[in-house]
C-alpha positions in Angstrom: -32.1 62.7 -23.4 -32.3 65.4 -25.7 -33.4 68.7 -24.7 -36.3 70.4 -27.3 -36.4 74.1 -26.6 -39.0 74.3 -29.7 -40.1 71.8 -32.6 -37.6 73.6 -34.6 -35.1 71.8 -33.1 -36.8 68.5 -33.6 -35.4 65.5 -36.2 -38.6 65.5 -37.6 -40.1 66.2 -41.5 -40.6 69.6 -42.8 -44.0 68.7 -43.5 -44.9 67.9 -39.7 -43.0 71.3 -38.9 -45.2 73.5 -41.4 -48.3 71.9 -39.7 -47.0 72.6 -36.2 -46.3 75.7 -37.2 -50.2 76.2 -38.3 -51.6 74.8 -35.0 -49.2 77.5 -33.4 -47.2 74.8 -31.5 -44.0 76.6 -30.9 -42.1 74.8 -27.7 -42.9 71.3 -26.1 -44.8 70.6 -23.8 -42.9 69.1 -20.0 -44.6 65.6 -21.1 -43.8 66.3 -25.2 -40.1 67.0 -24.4 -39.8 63.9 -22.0 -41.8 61.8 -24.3 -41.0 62.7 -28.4 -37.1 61.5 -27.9 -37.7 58.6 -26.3 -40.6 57.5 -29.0 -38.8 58.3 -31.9 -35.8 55.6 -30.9 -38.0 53.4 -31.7 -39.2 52.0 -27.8 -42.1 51.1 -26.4 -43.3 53.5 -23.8 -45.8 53.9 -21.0 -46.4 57.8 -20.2 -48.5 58.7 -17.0 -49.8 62.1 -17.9 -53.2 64.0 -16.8 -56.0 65.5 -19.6 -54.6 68.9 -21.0 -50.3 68.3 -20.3 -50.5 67.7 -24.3 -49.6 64.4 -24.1 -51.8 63.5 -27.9 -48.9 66.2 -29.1 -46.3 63.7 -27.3 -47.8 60.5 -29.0 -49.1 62.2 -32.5 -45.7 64.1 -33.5 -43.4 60.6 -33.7 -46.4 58.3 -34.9 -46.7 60.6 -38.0 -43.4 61.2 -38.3 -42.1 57.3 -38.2 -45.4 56.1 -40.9 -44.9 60.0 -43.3 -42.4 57.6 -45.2 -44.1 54.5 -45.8 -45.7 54.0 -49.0 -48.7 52.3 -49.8 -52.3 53.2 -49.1 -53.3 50.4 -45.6 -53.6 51.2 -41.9 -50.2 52.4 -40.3 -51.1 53.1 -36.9 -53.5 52.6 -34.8 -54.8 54.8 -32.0 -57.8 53.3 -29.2 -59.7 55.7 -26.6 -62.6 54.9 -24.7 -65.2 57.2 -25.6 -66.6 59.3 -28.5 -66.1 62.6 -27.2 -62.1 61.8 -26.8 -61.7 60.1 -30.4 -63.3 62.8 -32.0 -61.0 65.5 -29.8 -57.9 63.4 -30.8 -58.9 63.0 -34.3 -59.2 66.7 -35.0 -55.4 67.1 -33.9 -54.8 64.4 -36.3 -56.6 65.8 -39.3 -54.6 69.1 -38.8 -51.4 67.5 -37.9 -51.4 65.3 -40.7 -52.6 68.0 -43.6 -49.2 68.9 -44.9 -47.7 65.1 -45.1 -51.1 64.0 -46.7 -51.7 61.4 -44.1 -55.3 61.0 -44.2 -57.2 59.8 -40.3 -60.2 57.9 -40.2 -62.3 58.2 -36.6 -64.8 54.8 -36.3 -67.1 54.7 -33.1 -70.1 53.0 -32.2 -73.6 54.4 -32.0 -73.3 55.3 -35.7 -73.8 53.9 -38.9 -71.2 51.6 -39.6 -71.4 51.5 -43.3 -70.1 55.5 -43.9 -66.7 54.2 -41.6 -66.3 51.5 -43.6 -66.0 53.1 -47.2 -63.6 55.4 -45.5 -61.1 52.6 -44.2 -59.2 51.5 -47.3 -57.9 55.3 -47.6 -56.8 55.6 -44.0 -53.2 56.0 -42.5 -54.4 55.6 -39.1 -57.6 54.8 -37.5 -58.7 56.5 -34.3 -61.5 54.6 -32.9 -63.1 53.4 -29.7 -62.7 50.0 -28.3 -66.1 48.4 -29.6 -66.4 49.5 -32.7 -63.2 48.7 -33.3 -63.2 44.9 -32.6 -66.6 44.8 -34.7 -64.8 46.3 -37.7 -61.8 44.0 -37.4 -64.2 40.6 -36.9 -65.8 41.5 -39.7 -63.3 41.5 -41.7 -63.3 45.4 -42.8 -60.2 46.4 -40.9 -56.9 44.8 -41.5 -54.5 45.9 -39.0 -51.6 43.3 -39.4 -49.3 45.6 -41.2 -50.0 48.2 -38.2 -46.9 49.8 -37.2 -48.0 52.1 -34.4 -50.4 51.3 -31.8 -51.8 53.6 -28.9 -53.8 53.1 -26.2 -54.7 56.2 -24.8 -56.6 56.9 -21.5 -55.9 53.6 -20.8 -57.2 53.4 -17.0 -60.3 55.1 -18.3 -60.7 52.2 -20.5 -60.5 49.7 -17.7 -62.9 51.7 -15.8 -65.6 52.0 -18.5 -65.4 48.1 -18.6 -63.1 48.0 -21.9 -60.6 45.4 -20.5 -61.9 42.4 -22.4 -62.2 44.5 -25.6 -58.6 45.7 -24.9 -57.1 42.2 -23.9 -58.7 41.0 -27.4 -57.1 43.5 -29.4 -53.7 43.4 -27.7 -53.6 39.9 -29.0 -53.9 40.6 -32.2 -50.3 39.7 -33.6 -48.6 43.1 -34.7 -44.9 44.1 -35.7 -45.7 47.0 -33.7 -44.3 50.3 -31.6 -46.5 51.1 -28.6 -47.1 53.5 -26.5 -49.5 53.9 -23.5 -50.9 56.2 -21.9 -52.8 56.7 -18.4 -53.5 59.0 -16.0 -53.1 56.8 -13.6 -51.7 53.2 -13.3 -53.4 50.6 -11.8 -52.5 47.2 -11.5 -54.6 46.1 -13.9 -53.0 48.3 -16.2 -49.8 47.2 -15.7 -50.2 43.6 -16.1 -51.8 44.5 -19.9 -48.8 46.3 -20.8 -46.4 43.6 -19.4 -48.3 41.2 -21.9 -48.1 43.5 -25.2 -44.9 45.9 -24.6 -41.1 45.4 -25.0 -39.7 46.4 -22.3 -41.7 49.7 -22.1 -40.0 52.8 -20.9 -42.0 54.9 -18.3 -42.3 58.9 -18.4 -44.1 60.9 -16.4 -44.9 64.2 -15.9 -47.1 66.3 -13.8 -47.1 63.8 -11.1 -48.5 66.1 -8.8 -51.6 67.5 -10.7 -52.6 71.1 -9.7 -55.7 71.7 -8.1 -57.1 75.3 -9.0 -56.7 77.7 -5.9 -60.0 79.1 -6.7 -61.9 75.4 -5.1 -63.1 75.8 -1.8 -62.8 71.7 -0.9 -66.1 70.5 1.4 -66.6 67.1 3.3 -69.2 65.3 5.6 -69.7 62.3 6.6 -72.8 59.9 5.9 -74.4 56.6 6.7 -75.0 54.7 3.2 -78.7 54.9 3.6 -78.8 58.3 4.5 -76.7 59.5 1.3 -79.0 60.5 -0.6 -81.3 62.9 1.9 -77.4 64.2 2.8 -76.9 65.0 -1.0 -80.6 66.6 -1.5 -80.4 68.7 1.3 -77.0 70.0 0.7 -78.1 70.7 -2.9 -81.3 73.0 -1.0 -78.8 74.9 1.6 -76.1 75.6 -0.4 -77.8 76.8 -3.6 -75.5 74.9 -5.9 -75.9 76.2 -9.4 -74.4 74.3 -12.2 -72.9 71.0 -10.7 -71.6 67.6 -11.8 -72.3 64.8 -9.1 -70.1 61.8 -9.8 -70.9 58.3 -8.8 -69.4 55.2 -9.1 -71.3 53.2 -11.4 -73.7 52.9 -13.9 -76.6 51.9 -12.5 -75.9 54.1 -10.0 -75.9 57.1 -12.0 -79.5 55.6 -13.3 -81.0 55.8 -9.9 -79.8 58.5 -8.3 -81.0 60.9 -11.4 -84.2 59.0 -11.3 -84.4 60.2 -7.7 -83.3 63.6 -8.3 -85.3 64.0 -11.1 -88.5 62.7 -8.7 -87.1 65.5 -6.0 -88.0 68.2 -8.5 -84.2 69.1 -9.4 -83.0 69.6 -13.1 -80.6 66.6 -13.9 -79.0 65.2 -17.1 -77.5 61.9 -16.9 -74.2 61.1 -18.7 -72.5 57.5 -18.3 -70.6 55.1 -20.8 -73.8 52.7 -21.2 -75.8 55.1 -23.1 -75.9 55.3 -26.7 -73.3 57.6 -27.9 -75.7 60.2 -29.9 -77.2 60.2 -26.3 -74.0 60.9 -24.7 -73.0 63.8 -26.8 -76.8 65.7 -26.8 -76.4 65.2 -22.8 -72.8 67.1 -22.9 -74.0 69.6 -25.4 -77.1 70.3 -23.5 -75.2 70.6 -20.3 -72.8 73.1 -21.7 -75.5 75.4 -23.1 -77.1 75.5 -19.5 -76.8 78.2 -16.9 -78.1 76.0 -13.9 -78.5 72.6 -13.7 -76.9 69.5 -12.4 -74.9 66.5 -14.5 -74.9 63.0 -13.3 -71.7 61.2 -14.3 -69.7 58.8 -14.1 -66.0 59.0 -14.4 -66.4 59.0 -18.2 -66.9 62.8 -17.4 -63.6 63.5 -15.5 -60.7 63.6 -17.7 -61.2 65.1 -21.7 -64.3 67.2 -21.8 -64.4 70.8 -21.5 -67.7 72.3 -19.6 -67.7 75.8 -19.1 -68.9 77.9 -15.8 -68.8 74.5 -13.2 -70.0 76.0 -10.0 -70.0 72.8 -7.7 -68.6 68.9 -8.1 -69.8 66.7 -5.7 -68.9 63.3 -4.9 -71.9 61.7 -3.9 -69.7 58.3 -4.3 -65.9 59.4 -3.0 -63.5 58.4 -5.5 -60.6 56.0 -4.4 -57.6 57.6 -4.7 -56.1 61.0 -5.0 -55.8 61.1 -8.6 -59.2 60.6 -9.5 -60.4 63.0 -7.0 -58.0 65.6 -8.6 -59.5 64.7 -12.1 -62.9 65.4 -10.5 -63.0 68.2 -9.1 -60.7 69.9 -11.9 -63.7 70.5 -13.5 -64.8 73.5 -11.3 -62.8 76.6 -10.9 -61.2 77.0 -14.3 -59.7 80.4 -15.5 -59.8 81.7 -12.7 -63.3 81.4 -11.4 -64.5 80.2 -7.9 -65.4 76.7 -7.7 -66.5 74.3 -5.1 -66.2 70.5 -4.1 -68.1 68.8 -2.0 -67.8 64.5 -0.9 -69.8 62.2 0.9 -67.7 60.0 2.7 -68.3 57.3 4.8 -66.0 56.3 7.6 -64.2 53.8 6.6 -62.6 56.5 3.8 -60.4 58.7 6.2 -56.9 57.6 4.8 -58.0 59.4 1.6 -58.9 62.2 3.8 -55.5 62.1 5.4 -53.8 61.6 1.9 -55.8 64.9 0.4 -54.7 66.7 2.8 -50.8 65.6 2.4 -51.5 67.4 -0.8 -51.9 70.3 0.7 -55.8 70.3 0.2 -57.5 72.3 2.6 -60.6 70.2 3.2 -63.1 72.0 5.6 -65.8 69.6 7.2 -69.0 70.5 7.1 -72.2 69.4 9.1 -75.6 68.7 6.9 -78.7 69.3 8.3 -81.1 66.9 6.6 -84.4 68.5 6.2 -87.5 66.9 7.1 -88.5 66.8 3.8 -85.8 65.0 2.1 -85.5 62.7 5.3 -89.1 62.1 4.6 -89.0 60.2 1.3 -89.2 56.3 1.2 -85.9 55.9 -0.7 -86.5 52.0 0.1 -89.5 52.1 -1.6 -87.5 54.2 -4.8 -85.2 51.5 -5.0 -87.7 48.2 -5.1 -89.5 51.2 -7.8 -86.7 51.5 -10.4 -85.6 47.9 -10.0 -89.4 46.6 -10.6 -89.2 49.2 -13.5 -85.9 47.7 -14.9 -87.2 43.9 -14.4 -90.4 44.9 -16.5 -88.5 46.4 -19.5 -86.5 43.5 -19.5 -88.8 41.0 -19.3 -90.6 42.9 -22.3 -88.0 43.1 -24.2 -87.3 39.3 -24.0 -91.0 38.8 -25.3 -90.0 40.8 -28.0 -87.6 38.8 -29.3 -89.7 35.9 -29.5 -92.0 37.6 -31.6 -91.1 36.0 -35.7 -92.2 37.4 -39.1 -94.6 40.4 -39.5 -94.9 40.7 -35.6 -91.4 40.7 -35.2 -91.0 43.3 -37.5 -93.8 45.4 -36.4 -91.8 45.4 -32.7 -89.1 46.0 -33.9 -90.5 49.3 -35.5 -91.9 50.4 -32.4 -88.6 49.5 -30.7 -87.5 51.9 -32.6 -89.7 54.6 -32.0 -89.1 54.0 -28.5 -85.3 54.4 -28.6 -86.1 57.6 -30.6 -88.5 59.1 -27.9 -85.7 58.3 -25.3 -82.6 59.7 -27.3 -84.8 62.9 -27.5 -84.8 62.7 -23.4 -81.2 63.6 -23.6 -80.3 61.6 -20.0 -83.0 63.2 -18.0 -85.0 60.6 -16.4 -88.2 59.3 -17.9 -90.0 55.9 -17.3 -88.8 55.0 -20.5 -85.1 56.2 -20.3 -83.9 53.7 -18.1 -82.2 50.4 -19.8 -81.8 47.3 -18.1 -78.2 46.7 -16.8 -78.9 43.6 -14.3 -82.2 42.4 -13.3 -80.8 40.7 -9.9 -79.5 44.1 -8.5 -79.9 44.4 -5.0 -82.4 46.6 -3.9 -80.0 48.7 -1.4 -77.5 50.9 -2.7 -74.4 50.6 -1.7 -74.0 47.2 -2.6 -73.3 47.2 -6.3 -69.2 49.1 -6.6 -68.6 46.5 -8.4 -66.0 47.0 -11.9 -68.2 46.0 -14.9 -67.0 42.9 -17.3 -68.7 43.2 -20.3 -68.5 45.9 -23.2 -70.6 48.7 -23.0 -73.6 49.2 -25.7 -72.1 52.8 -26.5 -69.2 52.1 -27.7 
């Protein structure tokens, strides 16, 4: 394999050079040197790489370079990530990358109007876009994609998680002449068995197997009964004075009620997950950055990809499944240098991730919480049957909505409007009117719903 010491060495365009050169990327990457050889042969490649190893430099450099050439104004390559936030981070090292060989990028994404993405289609080398929005352009005819060259599908296992495998399996069957290249922070199964289905013989690279916690996190556990998680969490958050945290949870609807019950608790919350509208999703990430206290509700569409300054505390109130995703977690505290602190809520059945954390060499100190009487106190039963009776009604109105025909019908569909324009302006924090209807035969004890979603989300 060839060894870059610096992009100067590279086989690539003078024109990719001067805009290296501008961005001020001198040498490679560990991931960039592995991966930019390999890709420019011509192979198909998998590369397991964490957020912020440059692995869009290791992808970006040999796409432009192999489509700089080709004449003819149509989509060239084609690059897919799950959320808005990522395309729009990917597509600005595009724009830049791209300046001096005149290869023009065209980001699409749902939540948007989709007319302003569609005038700017027939100019595009490559579209960066996210899975939805993608398909939706394609069925309707406005993207043609069957001269594609160059696919990518980055964040892959993200995708999977955010409930994008149908969208992905769709797309991957779209018949291309194609290069492609993969990439995942982690590899699943699932994963696996897509690539298998689209790739020739795909060549694997990794890098950074081992992902670096920062020194700085002091790493917490207890232990918890499901039903007393959430008096466990609240009275942590009392004792220990956590300032600007990012609680993680495993699903959706999850996310929805535990905010809801924070919210009722009296603490400061946003709520960020990849169901919400996107404008939603970006005024929740904007408005948790400009805060000094506060807490962030998340799914896992909030561990890999977006940058939040000054995280105090991350706390798992749903303990992640393997290694890697608690290392993606809890990255988010402790940056530069500062002191950070992780905390999880496991239940027993979850020590061999214990025993695996600590092969890594994390020192994980248990702790005891004392649940105070007044957390212990709330009727989180009664919570529960609350939000799901809340989530059945808007349903259920929404369904009598829709039967509604001519001026009615119109008229409730303005007010819908005005509605989802009251909520956006919510920016995640909880509301009677925030929540959206996810499933109406939920049960009514948490706990029981880590379940992998299988259809597309709304956002994206």
């Amino acid at each position: 394999m060839l060894k870059l010491s610096s992009f100067k060495d590279m086989d690539i365009s003078e024109n990719i050079k001067a805009s290296l050169n501008s961005m001020n990327f001198k040498e490679p990457t560990e991931i960039q040197e592995k991966a930019i050889p390999v890709i420019m042969e011509s192979k198909d490649v998998i590369i397991k790489s964490k957020t912020g190893s440059g692995k869009t430099g290791a992808y970006m450099i040999p796409l432009m370079n192999s489509i700089e050439n080709i004449k003819g104004k149509y989509v060239k390559a084609l690059i897919v990530l799950p959320t808005r936030e990522l395309a729009l981070q990917t597509h600005k090292v595009a724009v830049k990358m791209g300046k001096s060989s005149k290869l023009k990028s065209v980001i699409v994404y749902g939540g948007v109007s989709i007319s302003n993405q569609i005038k700017e289609i027939p100019s595009a080398d490559i579209i960066i876009g996210t899975p939805g929005r993608l398909l939706d352009l394609i069925n309707q005819g406005y993207l043609d994609i069957k001269n594609v060259k160059f696919l990518v599908l980055d964040e892959a296992d993200l995708m999977f998680d955010m409930g994008f495998i149908d969208d992905i399996k769709k797309l991957i069957k779209i018949p291309l002449k194609k290069q492609s290249v993969l990439l995942s922070a982690t590899i699943p199964k699932e994963i696996m068995d897509i690539a298998k289905k689209f790739m020739n013989t795909p060549e694997f690279i990794s890098a950074g197997e081992n992902e670096s916690i920062p020194l700085t996190i002091k790493h917490l556990y207890t232990f918890s009964e499901k039903f007393n998680k959430f008096s466990t969490l609240l009275s942590y958050l009392n004792a220990y004075k956590s300032k600007k945290s990012i609680i993680f949870v495993k699903t959706q609807r999850s996310g929805d009620l535990l905010n809801n019950i924070l919210y009722k608790s009296g603490f400061k919350t946003i709520l960020i997950h990849g169901g919400m509208k996107q404008n939603s999703r970006e005024r929740s990430i904007n408005d948790f950055r400009n805060l000094d206290a506060g807490i962030l509700v998340a799914t896992n569409v909030a561990a890999r990809g977006l940058d939040i300054p000054n995280i105090t505390d991350i706390i798992n109130f749903d303990a992640p499944e393997t290694v890697e995703t608690y290392t993606h977690r809890v990255g988010r505290s402790g940056r530069m240098g500062k002191d950070g602190r992780a905390m999880t809520i496991f239940d027993e059945g979850q020590r061999n991730l214990i025993s695996s954390l600590q092969k890594r060499k994390v020192k994980l100190e248990k702790i005891d919480v004392n649940l105070e009487e007044k957390y212990t106190d709330i009727n989180y039963g009664e919570l529960i049957t609350q939000f799901n009776r809340e989530e059945n009604n808007k349903s259920e109105s929404r369904s009598n909505g829709r039967r509604y025909s001519g001026g009615n019908n119109r008229n409730r569909r303005s007010e819908t409007h005005r509605t989802e324009s009251h909520r956006n302006e919510d920016h995640g924090n909880y509301r009677e009117e925030t929540h959206r209807n996810y499933r109406s035969n939920t049960d009514k004890n948490y706990g029981s719903n880590n379940h992998r979603r299988s259809r597309r989300p709304s956002s994206d």
